[in-house]
C-alpha angles and dihedrals in degrees: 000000000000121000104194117197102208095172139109119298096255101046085050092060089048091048093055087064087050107122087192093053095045086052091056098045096050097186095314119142105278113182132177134209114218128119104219093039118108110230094233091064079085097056092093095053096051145350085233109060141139155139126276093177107177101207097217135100113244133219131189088216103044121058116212136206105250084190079075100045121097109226109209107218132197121155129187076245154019092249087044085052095049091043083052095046099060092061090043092058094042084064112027138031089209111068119153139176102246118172127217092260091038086055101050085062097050088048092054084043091047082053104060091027094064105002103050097042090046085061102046091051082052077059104051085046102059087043093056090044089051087065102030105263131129133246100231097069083080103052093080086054091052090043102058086043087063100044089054096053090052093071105012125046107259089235081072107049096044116144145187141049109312095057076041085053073220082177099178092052089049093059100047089045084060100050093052073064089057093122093030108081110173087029079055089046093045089056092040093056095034089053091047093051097054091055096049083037106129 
């Protein structure tokens, strides 16, 4: 009933030109799951096609409660939709119609939401190791970040020294990144953009 593409971007583009697969298929829902791909790149490949995006970062070490994820949801109809939809609430709580341009946005949001953070806690982390400290004595601080955005928009809670133009603390900040050039130019432009941030 349901063919679901779960692959890179690109080899999902080269799927959709696959002869074999659309065979197979024989006008069947086929969804993908992918975040940049437009929904139509299935349409080779079948009439009944769609998107079932999870917007959640997977890791082969760490289960998570599908009950939590939204699952972002277009179809090539509305009977395709509604056919989509009954699989998506028999996992999650959290369905939405999402379209193919709306998704590209929450992807690049998804993006500096978890990717970038995660690597900027990868940062704080190597900063701390690099003086014997470790990592947990940050957790209480995220936390509470995160606590704070759940009921509040992140614009509103923001902290430090840059939304304080604590100039004096920026510069010597800076200067601890002496030997550090792009992580020098990260805070620099991080710091800048809090205080333009509108």
């Amino acid at each position: 009933d349901l063919y679901l593409i779960s692959v890179s971007d690109d080899a999902l583009n080269d799927l959709a030109k696959n002869s074999k697969l659309k065979e197979q298929i024989n006008n069947n829902l086929v969804v993908h799951t992918a975040g940049s791909v437009h929904m139509d790149v299935l349409k080779p490949l079948s009439k009944n096609y769609g998107v079932f995006y999870p917007l959640q970062s997977f890791s082969k070490f760490k289960f998570v409660d599908f009950k939590n994820i939204p699952l972002c949801l277009e179809a090539s109809s509305g009977f395709i939709y509604d056919k989509l939809a009954k699989y998506a609430i028999k996992i999650s709580d959290n369905v939405r119609r999402i379209n193919s341009d709306q998704r590209k946005f929450v992807h690049l949001a998804a993006v500096f939401a978890n990717n970038f953070t995660n690597n900027l806690f990868a940062v704080a982390e190597k900063i701390l190791s690099d003086h014997h400290i470790d990592f947990d004595i940050l957790l209480p601080l995220i936390q509470e970040t995160v606590e704070k955005i759940k009921e509040n928009k992140p614009s509103k809670v923001q902290t430090g020294p840059a939304v304080r133009n604590d100039l004096s603390v920026l510069q010597k900040q800076t200067e601890l990144l002496e030997n550090k050039e792009l992580l020098k130019v990260i805070y620099t432009l991080l710091s800048k953009n809090i205080q333009e941030f509108k």
